[in-house]
TORTORTOR-73761 format. One line per field, with one value per residue: x, y, z of N, C-alpha, C, CB in turn; residue number from 1; residue in three letters. Coordinates in steps of 0.1 Angstrom, whole numbers, padded with zeros to 4 digits, always signed. Glycine has a CB too. Example, Ala and Ser with C-alpha at 12.3 -4.5 7.8 and 13.67 -1.06 7.14 Angstrom:
! TORTORTOR-73761
neast: +0132;+0128
nnorth: -0057;-0022
nup: +0078;+0071
caeast: +0123;+0137
canorth: -0045;-0011
caup: +0078;+0071
ceast: +0132;+0129
cnorth: -0033;+0000
cup: +0078;+0079
cbeast: +0113;+0141
cbnorth: -0045;-0006
cbup: +0090;+0057
nr: 1;2
rest: Ala;Ser
***
This chain:
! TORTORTOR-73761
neast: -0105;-0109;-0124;-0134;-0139;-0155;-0140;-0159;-0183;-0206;-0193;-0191;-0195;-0190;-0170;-0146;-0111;-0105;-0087;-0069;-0059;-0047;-0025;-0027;-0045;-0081;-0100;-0120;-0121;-0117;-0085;-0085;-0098;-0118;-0130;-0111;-0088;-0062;-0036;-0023;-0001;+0022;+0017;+0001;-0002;+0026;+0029;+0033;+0024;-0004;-0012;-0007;-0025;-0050;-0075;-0087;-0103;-0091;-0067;-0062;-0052;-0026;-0021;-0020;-0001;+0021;+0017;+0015;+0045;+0054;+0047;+0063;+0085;+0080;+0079;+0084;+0058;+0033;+0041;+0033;+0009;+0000;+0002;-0020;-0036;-0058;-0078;-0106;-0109;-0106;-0105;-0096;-0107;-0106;-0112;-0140;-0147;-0154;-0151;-0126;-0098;-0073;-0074;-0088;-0075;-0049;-0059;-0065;-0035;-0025;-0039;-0032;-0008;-0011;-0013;-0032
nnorth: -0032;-0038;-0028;-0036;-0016;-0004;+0025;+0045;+0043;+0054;+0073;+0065;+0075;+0049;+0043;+0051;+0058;+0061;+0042;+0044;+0019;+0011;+0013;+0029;+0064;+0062;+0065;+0094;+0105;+0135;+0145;+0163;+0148;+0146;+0125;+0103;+0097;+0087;+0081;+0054;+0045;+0031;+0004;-0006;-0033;-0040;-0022;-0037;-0069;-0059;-0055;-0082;-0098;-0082;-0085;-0111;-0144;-0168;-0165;-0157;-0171;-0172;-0145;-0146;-0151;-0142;-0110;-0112;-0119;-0091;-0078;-0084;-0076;-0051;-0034;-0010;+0000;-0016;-0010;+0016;+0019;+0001;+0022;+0028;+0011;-0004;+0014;+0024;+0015;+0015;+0002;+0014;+0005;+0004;-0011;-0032;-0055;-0069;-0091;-0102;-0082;-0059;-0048;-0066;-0093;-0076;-0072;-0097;-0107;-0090;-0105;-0134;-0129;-0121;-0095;-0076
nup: +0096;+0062;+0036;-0004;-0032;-0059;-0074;-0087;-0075;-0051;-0021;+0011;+0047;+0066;+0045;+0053;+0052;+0016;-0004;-0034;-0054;-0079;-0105;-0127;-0133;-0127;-0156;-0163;-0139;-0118;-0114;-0089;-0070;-0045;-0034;-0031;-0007;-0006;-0029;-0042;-0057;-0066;-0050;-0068;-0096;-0118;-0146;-0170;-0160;-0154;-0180;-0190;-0174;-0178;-0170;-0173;-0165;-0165;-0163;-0136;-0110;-0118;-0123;-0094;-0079;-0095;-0093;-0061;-0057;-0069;-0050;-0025;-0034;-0028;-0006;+0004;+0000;+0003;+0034;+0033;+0025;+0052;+0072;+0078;+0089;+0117;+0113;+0099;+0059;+0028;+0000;-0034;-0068;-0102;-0122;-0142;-0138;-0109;-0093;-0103;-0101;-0093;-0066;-0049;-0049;-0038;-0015;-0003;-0004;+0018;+0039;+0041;+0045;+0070;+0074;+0081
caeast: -0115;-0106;-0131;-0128;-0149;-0152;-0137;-0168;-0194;-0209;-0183;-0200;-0190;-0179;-0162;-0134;-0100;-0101;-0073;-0066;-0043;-0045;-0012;-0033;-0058;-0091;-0110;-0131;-0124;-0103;-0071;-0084;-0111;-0123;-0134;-0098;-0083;-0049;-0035;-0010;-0005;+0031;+0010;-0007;+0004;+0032;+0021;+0037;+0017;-0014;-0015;-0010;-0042;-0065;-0090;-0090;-0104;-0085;-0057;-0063;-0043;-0014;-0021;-0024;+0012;+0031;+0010;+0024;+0059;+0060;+0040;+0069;+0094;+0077;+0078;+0080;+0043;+0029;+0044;+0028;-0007;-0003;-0001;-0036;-0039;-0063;-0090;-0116;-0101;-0115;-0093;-0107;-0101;-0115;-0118;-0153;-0149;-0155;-0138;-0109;-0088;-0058;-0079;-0089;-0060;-0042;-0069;-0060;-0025;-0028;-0048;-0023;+0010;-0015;-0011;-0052
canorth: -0037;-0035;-0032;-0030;-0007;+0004;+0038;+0051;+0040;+0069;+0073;+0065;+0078;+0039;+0037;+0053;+0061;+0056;+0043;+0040;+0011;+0009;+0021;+0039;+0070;+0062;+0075;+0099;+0112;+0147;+0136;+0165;+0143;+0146;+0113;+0093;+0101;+0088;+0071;+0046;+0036;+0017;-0011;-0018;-0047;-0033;-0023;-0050;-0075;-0051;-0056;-0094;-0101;-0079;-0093;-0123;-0146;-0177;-0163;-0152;-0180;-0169;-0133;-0134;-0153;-0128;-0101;-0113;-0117;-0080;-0067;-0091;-0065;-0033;-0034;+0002;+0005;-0018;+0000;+0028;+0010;-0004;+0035;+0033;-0002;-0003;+0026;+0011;+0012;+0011;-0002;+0014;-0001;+0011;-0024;-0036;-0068;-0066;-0102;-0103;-0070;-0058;-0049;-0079;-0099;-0074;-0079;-0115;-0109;-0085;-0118;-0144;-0123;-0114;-0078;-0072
caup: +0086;+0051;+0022;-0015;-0039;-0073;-0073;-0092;-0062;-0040;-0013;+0022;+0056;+0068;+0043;+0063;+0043;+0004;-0013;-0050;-0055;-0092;-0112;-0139;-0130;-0133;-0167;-0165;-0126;-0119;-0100;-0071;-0067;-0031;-0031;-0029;+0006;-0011;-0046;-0038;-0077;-0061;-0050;-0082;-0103;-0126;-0164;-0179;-0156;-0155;-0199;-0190;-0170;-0188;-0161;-0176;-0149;-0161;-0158;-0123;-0103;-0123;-0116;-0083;-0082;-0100;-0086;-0048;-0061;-0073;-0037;-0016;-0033;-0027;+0009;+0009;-0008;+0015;+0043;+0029;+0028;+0064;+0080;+0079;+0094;+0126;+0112;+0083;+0052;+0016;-0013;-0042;-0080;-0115;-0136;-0142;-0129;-0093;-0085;-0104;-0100;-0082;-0055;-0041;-0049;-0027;-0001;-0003;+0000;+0035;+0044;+0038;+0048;+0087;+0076;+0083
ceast: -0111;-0118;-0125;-0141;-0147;-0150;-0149;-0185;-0191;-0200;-0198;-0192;-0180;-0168;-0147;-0121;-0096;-0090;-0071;-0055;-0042;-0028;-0017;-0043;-0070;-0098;-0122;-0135;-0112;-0096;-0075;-0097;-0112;-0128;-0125;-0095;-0066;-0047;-0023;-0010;+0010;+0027;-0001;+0006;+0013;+0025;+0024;+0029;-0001;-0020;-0017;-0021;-0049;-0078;-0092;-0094;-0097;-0070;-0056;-0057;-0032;-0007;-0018;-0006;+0023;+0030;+0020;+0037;+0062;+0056;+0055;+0082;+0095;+0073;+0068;+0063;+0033;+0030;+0034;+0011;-0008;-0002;-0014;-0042;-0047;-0075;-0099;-0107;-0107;-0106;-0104;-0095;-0111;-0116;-0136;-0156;-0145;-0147;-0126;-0111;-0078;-0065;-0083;-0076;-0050;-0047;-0064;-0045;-0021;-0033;-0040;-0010;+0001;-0011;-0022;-0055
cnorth: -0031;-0040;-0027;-0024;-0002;+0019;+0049;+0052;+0055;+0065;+0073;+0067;+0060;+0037;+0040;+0060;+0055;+0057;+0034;+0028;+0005;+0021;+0033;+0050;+0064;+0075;+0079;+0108;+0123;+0143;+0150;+0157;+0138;+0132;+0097;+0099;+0103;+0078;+0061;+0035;+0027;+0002;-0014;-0026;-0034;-0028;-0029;-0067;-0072;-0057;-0072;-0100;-0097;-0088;-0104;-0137;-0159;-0176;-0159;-0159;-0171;-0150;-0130;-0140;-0144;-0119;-0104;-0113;-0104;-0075;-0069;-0080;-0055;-0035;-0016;+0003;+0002;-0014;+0014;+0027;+0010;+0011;+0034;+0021;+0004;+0010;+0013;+0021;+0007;+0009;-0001;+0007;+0002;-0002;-0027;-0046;-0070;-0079;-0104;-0092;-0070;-0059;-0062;-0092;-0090;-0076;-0094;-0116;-0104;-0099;-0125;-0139;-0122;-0102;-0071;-0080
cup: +0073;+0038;+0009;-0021;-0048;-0069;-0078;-0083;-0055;-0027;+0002;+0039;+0065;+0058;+0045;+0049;+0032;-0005;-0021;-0049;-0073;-0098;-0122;-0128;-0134;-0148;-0159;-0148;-0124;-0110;-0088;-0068;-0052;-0022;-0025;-0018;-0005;-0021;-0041;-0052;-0072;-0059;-0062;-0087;-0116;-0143;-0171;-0171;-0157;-0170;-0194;-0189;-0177;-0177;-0166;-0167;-0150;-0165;-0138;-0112;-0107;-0120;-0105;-0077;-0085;-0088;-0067;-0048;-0055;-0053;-0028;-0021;-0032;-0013;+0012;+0006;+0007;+0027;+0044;+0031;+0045;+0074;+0084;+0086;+0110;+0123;+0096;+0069;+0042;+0003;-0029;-0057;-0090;-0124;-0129;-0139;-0120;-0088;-0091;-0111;-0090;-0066;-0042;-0040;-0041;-0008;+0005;+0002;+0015;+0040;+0049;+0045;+0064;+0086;+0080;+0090
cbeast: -0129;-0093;-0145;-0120;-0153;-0166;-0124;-0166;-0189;-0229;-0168;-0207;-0205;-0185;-0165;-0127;-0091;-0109;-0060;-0059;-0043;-0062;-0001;-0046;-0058;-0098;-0116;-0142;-0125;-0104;-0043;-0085;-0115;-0133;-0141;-0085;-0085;-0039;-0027;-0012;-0002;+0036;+0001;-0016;-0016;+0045;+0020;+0058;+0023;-0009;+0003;-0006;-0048;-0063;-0105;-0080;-0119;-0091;-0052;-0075;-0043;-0017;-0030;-0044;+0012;+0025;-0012;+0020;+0063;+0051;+0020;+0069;+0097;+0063;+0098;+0090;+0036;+0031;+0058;+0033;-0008;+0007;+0001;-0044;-0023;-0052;-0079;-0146;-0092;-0127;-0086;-0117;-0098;-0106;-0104;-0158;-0147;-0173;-0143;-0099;-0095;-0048;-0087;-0101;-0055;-0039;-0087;-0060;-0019;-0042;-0056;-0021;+0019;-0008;-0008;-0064
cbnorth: -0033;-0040;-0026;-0041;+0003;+0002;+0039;+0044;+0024;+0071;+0088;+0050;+0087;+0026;+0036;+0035;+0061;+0058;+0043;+0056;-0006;+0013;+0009;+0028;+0083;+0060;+0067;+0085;+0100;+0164;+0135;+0182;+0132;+0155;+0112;+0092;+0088;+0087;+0082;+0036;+0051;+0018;-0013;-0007;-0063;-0041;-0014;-0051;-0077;-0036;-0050;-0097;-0096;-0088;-0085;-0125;-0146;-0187;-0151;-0150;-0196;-0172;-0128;-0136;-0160;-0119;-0105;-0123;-0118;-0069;-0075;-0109;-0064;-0023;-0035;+0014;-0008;-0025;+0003;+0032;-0011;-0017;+0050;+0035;-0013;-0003;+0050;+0014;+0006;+0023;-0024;+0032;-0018;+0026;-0047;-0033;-0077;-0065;-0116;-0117;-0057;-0037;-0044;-0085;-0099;-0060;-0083;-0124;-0104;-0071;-0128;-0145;-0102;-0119;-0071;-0073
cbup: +0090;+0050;+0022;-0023;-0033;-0084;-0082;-0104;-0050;-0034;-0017;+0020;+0063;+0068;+0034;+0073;+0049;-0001;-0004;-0060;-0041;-0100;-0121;-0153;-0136;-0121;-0183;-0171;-0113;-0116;-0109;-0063;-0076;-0031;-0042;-0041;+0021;-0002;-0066;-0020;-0101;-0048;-0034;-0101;-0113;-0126;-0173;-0179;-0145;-0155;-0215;-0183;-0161;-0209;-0162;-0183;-0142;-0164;-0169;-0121;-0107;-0140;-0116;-0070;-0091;-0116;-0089;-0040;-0076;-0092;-0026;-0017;-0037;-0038;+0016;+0003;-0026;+0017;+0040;+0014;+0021;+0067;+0073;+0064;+0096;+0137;+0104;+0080;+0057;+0013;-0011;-0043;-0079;-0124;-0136;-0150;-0131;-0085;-0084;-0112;-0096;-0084;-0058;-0049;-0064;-0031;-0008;-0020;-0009;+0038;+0035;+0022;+0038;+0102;+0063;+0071
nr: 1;2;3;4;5;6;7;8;9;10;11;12;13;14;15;16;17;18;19;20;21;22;23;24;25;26;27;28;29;30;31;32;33;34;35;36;37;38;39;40;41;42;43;44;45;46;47;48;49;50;51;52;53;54;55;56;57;58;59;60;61;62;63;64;65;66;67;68;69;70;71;72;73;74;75;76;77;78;79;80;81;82;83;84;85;86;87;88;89;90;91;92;93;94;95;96;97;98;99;100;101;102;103;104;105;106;107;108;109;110;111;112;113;114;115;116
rest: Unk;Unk;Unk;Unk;Unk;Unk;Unk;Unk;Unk;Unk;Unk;Unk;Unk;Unk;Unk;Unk;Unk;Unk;Unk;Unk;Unk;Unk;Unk;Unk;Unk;Unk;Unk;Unk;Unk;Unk;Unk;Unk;Unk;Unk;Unk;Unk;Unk;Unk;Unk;Unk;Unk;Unk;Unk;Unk;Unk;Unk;Unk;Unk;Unk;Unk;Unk;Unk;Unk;Unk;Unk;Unk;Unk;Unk;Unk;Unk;Unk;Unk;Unk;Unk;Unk;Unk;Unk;Unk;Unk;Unk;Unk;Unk;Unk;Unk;Unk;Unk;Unk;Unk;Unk;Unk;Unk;Unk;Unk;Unk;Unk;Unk;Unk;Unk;Unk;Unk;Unk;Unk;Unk;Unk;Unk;Unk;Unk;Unk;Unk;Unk;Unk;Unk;Unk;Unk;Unk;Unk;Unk;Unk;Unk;Unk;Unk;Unk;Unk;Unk;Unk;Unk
***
């Protein structure tokens, strides 16, 4: 089971093993923050696609396009993600718009590929 969650949400015992998948730190949280299990900034969207989007939501087709390109060449990341496969599993992300972010758009991609 994989959920997604603003990184800034009270962390909750389901929510099992939280993992950052943004390329940036979040503002405003100390990187030992007890609250991330693990950062896996590899699987965010690169920072030259990252600047692109800007959450923009009609760009968000186009995003999520690219966005699966770059994932289909970072195996290793994914790899790195899927250790954790078969326990719950919380994909956290720090933009303020809860439907289009990385997060979910990687959600979608696990989907699509039968990685989840």
């Amino acid at each position: 089971m994989v959920k997604i969650k603003r990184v800034y949400d009270l962390p909750q015992k389901k929510d099992g093993i939280r993992i950052l998948v943004d390329r940036l730190w979040p503002r405003g949280l100390q990187k030992n923050n007890d609250q991330i299990d693990l950062w896996l900034k590899e699987v965010g969207p690169s920072n030259e696609l990252r600047k692109w989007f800007n959450h923009d939501p009609q760009k968000w087709a186009e995003f999520k396009q690219k966005y699966f390109k770059e994932l289909e060449g970072n195996k290793h990341a994914i790899k790195q993600l899927l250790n954790h496969k078969g326990q719950p599993l919380t994909l956290l992300y720090a933009a303020k718009n809860e439907m289009f972010n990385n997060a979910v758009a990687l959600k979608e991609y696990l989907i699509l590929k039968n990685l989840i």
